[in-house]
C-alpha atoms as one frame of an Amber mdcrd trajectory, in Angstrom:
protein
 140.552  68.669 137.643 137.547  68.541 135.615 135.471  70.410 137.928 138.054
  73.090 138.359 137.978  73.238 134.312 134.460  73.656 134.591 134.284  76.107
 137.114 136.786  78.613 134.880 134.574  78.325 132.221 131.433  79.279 133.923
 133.347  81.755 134.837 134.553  83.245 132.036 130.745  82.867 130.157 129.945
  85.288 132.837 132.554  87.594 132.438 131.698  87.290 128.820 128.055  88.158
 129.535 128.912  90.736 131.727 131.322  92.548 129.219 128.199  92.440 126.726
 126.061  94.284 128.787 128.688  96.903 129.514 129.212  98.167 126.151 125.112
  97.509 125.041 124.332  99.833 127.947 127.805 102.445 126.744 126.065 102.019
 123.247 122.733 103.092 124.827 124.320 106.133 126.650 125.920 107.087 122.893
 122.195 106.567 121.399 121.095 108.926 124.490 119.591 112.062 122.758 119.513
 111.099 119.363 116.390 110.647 117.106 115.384 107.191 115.755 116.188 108.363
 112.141 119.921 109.308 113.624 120.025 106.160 115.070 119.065 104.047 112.304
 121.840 105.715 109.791 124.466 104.834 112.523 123.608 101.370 113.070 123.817
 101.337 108.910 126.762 102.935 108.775 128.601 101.274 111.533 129.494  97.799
 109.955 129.022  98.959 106.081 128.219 102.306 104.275 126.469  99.629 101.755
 123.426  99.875 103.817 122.442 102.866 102.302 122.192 101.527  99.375 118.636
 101.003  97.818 119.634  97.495  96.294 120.586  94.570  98.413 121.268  90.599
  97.952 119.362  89.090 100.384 119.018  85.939 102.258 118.438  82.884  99.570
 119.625  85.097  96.872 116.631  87.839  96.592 116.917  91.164  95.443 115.734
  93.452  97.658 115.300  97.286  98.175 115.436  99.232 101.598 113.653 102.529
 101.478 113.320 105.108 103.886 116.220 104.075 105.454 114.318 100.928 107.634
 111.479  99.468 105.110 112.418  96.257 102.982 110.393  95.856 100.438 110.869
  92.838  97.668 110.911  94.180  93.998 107.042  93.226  93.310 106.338  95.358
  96.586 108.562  98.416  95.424 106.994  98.647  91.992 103.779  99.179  93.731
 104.790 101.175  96.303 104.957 104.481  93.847 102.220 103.433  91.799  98.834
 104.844  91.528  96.878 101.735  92.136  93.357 101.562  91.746  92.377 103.042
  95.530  89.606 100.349  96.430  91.111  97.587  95.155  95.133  98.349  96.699
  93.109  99.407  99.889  91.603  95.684  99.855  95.122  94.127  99.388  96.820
  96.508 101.771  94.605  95.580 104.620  93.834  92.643 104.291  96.586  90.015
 102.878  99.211  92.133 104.801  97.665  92.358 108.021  98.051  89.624 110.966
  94.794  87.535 111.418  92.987  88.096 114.817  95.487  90.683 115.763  97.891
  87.623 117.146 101.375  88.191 115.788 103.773  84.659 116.177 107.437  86.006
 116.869 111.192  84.227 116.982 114.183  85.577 118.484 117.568  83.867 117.011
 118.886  84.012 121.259 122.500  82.948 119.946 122.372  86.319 118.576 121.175
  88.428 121.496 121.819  89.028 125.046 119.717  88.226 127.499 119.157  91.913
 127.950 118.274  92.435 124.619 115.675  89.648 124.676 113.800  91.442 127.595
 114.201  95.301 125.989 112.090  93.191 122.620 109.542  91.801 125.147 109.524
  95.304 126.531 108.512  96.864 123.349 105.534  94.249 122.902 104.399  94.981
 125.941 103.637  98.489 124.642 101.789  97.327 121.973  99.712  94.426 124.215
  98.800  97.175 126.988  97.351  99.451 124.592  95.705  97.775 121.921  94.402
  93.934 121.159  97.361  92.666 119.195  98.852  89.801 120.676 102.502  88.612
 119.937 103.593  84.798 120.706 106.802  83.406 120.669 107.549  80.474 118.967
 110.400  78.453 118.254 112.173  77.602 114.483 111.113  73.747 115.787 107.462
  75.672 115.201 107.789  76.782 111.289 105.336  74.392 110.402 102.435  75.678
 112.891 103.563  79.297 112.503 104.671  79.772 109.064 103.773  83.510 109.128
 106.093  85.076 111.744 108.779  87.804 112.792 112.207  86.881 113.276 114.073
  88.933 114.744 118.096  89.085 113.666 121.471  90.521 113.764 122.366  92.762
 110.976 123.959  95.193 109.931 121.251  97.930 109.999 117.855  97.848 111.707
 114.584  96.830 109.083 111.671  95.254 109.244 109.316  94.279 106.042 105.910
  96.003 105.624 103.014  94.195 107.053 102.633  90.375 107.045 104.281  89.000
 103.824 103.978  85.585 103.809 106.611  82.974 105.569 109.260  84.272 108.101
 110.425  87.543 107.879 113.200  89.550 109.383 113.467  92.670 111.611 116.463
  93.147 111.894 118.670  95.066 115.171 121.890  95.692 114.667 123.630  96.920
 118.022 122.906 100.940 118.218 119.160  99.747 117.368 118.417  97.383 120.349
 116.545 100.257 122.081 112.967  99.489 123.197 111.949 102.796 121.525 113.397
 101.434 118.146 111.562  97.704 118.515 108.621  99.513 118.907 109.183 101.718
 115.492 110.114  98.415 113.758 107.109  96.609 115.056 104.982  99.420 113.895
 106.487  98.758 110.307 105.684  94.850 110.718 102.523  95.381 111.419 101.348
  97.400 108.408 102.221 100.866 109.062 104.347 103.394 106.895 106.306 106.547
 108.175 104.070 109.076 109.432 106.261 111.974 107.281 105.384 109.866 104.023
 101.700 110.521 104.612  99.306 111.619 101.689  98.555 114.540 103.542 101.907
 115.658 104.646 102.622 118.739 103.040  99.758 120.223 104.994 102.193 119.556
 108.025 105.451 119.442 107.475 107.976 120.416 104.637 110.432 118.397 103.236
 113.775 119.949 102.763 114.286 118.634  99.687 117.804 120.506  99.125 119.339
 118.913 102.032 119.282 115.413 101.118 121.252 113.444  99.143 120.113 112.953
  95.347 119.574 109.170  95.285 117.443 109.502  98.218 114.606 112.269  97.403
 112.435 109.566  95.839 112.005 107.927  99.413 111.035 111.276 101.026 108.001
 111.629  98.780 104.480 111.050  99.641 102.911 107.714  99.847  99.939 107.606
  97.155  96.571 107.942  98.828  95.435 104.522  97.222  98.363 102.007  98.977
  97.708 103.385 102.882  94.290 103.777 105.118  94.572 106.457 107.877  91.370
 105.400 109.210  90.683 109.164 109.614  93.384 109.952 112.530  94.718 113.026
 112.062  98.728 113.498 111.461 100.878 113.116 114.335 103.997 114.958 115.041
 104.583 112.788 117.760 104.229 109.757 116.244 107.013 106.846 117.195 107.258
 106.431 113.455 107.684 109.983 112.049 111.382 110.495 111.831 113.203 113.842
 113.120 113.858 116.835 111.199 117.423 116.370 111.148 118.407 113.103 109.222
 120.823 114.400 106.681 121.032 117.883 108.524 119.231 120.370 110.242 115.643
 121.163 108.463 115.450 117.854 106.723 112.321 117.872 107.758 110.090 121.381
 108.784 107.521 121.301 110.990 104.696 124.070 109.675 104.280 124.652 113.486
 107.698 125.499 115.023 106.111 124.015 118.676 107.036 120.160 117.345 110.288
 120.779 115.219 112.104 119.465 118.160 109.152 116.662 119.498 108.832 115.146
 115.944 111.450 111.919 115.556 111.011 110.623 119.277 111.540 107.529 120.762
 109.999 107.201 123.927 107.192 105.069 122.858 103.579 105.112 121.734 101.674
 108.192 121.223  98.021 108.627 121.928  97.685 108.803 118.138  99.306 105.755
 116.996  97.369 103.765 119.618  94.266 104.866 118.592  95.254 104.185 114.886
  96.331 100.595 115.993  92.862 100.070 117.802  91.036 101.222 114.328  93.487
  99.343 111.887  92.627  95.918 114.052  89.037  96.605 114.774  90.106  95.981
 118.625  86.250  96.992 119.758  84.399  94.922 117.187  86.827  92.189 118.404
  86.001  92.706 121.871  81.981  92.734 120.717  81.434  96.346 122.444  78.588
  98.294 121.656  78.724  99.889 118.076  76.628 102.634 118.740  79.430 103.938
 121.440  80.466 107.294 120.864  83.937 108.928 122.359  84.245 112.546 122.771
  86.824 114.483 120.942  89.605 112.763 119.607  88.682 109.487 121.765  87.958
 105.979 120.637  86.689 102.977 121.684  89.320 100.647 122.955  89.575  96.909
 123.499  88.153  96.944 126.770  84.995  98.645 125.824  85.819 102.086 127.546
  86.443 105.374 125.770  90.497 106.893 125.735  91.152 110.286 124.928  94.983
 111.677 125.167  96.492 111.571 128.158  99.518 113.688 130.344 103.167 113.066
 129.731 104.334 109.670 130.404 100.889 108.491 130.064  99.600 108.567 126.376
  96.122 107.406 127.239  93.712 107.944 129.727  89.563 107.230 130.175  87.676
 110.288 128.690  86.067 112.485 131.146  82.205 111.775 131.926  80.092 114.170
 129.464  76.899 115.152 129.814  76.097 115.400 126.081  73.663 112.168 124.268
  75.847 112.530 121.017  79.167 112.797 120.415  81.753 113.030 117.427  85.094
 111.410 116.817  87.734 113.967 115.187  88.139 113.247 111.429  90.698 113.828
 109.275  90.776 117.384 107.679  90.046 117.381 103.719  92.003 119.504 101.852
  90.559 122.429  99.912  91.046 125.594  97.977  90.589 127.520 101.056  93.557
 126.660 103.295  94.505 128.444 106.944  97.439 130.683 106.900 100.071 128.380
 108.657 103.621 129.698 110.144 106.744 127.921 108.801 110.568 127.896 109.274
 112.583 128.726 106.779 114.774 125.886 105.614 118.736 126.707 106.940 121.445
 127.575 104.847 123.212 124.056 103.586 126.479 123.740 104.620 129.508 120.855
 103.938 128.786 118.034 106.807 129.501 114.597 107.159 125.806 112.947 107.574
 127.580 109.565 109.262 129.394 109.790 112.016 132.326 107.295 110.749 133.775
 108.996 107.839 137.288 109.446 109.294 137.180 105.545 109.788 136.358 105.183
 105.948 138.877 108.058 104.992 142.099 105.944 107.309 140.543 102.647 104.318
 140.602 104.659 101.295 137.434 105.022 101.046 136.994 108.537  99.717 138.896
 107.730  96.173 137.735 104.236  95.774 134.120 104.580  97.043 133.626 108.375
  96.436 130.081 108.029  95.331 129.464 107.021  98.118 131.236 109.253 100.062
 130.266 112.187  98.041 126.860 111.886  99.417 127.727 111.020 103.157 131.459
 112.178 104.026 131.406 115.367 101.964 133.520 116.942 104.805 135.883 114.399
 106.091 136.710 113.608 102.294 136.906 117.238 101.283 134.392 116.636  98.748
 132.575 120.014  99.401 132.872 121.670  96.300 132.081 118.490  94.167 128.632
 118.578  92.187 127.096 115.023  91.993 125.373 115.869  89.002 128.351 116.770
  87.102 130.234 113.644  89.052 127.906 111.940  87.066 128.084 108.759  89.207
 126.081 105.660  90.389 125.146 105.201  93.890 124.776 101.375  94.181 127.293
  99.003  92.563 124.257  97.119  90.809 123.289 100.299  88.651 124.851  99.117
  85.502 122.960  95.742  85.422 119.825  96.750  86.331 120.226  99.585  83.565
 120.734  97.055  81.342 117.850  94.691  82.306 115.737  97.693  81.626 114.944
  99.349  85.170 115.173 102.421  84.159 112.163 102.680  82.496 110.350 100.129
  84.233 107.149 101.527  85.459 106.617 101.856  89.255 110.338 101.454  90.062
 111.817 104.102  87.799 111.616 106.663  89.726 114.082 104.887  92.199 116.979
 103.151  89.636 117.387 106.672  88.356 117.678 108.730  91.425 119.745 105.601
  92.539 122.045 105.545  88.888 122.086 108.516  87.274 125.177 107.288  84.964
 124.019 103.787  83.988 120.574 105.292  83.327 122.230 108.068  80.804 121.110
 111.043  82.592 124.076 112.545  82.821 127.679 112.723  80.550 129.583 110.211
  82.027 133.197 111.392  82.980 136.339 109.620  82.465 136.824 108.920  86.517
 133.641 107.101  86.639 133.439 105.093  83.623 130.823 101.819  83.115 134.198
  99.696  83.299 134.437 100.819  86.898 132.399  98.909  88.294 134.126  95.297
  87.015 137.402  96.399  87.763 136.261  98.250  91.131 137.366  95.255  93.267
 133.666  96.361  95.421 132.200  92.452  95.014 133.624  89.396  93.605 132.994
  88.736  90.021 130.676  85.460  90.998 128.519  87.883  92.922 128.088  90.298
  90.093 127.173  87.271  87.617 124.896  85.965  89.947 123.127  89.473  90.772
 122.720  89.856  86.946 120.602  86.483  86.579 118.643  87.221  89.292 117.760
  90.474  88.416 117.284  89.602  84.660 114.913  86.859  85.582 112.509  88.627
  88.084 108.705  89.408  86.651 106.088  91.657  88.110
């Protein structure tokens, strides 16, 4: 009798397995064709609109803020991260503190949390970065903490993130369902090693334009540019194809503009690696100095040397790298990054489209059947204008908060704080008094909203009041 007891269960752990892998690979053939900017807002969106938020109460009660729709950065990290820094000195710290020693990377993956499929897709996506460049990732166990205290950990949640560089101690990326795509891992990966969106580049604007009209108020502050003093592009010049520039069409068509119209469709991709971002890797973790090769080596072109010595240049489709052809010439010059000057080279740009009412998520009529178009309609009125007819609404004269935190961290002075700002008051407009508030969105909504238990807001309060920078 046992054994019969036995055998059912085995048998229904399989069917159990089996039923996981059917809708992963469903969720994969929804995924199929969107952008990894698209994807991202859906996995956020799918469990809780709060993911949008900027503001979030973390694991062991920590403040946090998620920018650019992926990055978590802690408070400390998001007052610097607008900040004009002095340039050596923030290059130093950049580099160096947040970047993994001898390019080996020590990794943990909770398994009671994924599928065995979704264990090999993340060992997948390190293969791309071990084939191309010198990093190294290791998995270790939790039983390990003490050998590895610096590592990744990758999670369930709702929404896919990943911290900037190494931070110190264990830290998350994070895959909620629609983001267990190797072509995701590898964007997230990118982000835990050090690297920022490509779009948020210093030099952008000779590349692209940012649409600033079609996205949502609270957000513009995360589409500007990076200061030149917090990043190191090791002179590679700006990739459209870059696994970690984002699409053009994250809150709409022409988000994002290419200045040539050849990569408004190629920019956002997901396939993997470009030659760019491998050679950028090989730079940022001095794979040939490493590997002891020659230092007087010279690549052609856009080449560099790579871990095994040998000189890559781009390669064909499905193959981002390849050995540079044999040249004839004694010296050779790797491609540097263009400096900007008076003198600038006519470029041809799209013109942004005309803005029309759209839903940015795609599960507004589920949030519409809850209610929540009148009880969240901030909210809403930034990413269901359509489903909860809010087309004709103007946010400014809404005169709402975005975040259900706004009125506390108005109070504990974020508003003027400098280096985060910029953020609070894109992110609460009303608590930060840049606006006349209106009757139907009054301070006392947000205690008597019912949005988080009163414990929660007390508790949020002390730990905001009692952070320092």
């Amino acid at each position: 009798m046992k054994s019969l007891k036995s055998l059912r269960w085995i048998i229904a752990t399989l069917l159990i397995s089996y039923a996981a892998e059917i809708l992963a690979a469903a969720e994969d053939d929804e995924n199929d064709g969107k952008s990894i900017d698209e994807i991202l807002m859906s996995a956020a969106t799918r469990n809780s609109v709060e993911m949008l938020d900027l503001f979030h109460m973390m694991e062991e009660n920590k403040m946090m803020a998620m920018v650019e729709l992926d990055i978590l950065l802690n408070m400390t990290e998001l007052a610097r991260y607008k900040t004009n820094p002095s340039r050596n000195k923030r290059k130093a710290l950049r580099y160096g503190q947040y970047r993994w020693p001898k390019s080996k990377v020590p990794y943990e993956i909770t398994e009671s949390e994924f599928t065995g499929r979704d264990i090999e897709m993340i060992q997948d996506a390190f293969k791309d970065w071990e084939t191309y460049t010198c990093l190294e990732f290791k998995q270790v166990q939790s039983s390990d903490a003490n050998r590895y205290p610096d590592r990744i950990v990758f999670k369930n949640g709702d929404g896919c993130y990943s911290r900037l560089g190494r931070v110190g101690g264990p830290q998350p990326i994070a895959l909620g369902r629609e983001c267990r795509r190797r072509g995701i891992v590898v964007h997230e990966i990118g982000h835990a090693i050090g690297w920022i969106h490509e779009h948020a580049r210093p030099d952008r604007d000779e590349y692209i334009t940012i649409n600033y009209a079609q996205i949502p108020l609270n957000k513009h502050p995360q589409y500007d540019k990076v200061d030149a003093g917090i990043i190191n592009d090791f002179n590679v010049v700006y990739d459209y194809t870059s696994i970690i520039h984002y699409s053009g069409r994250a809150f709409g068509e022409g988000t994002i503009i290419t200045k040539k119209p050849t990569y408004q469709n190629k920019i956002g991709q997901r396939d993997g690696l470009s030659f760019r971002d491998i050679k950028l890797a090989n730079l940022m973790y001095g794979c040939a100095a490493m590997n002891k090769c020659p230092e007087e080596k010279q690549c052609p072109g856009e080449g560099y040397v790579g871990k095994h010595c040998k000189c890559y240049c781009p390669g064909s489709p499905g193959k981002p790298i390849e050995e540079c052809p044999i040249t004839t010439t004694t010296t050779t010059t790797t491609t540097r990054q263009p400096v900007i000057t008076t003198t600038r080279r006519p470029v041809i740009t799209t013109q942004p489209p005309t803005r029309v009412c759209r839903d940015v998520i795609t599960t507004c009529s589920t949030f519409k059947q809850d209610g929540q178009c009148q009880r969240d309609k901030a909210r809403m009125a930034l990413y269901c204008k359509l489903t909860c007819e809010l087309c004709d609404e103007d946010l400014n004269k809404m005169c709402m908060d975005f975040g259900d935190a706004c009125p506390i961290f108005a109070s504990a002075g974020y508003c003027s704080l400098t280096g985060i700002s910029e953020f609070v008051k894109a992110e609460c407009p009303k608590s930060c008094k840049l606006c006349e508030p209106q009757l139907a969105c009054s301070q006392s909504d947000f205690f008597n909203s019912g949005s988080i238990p009163d414990l929660n807001k007390l508790l949020i309060f002390l730990v905001v009041t009692l952070i320092k920078f």
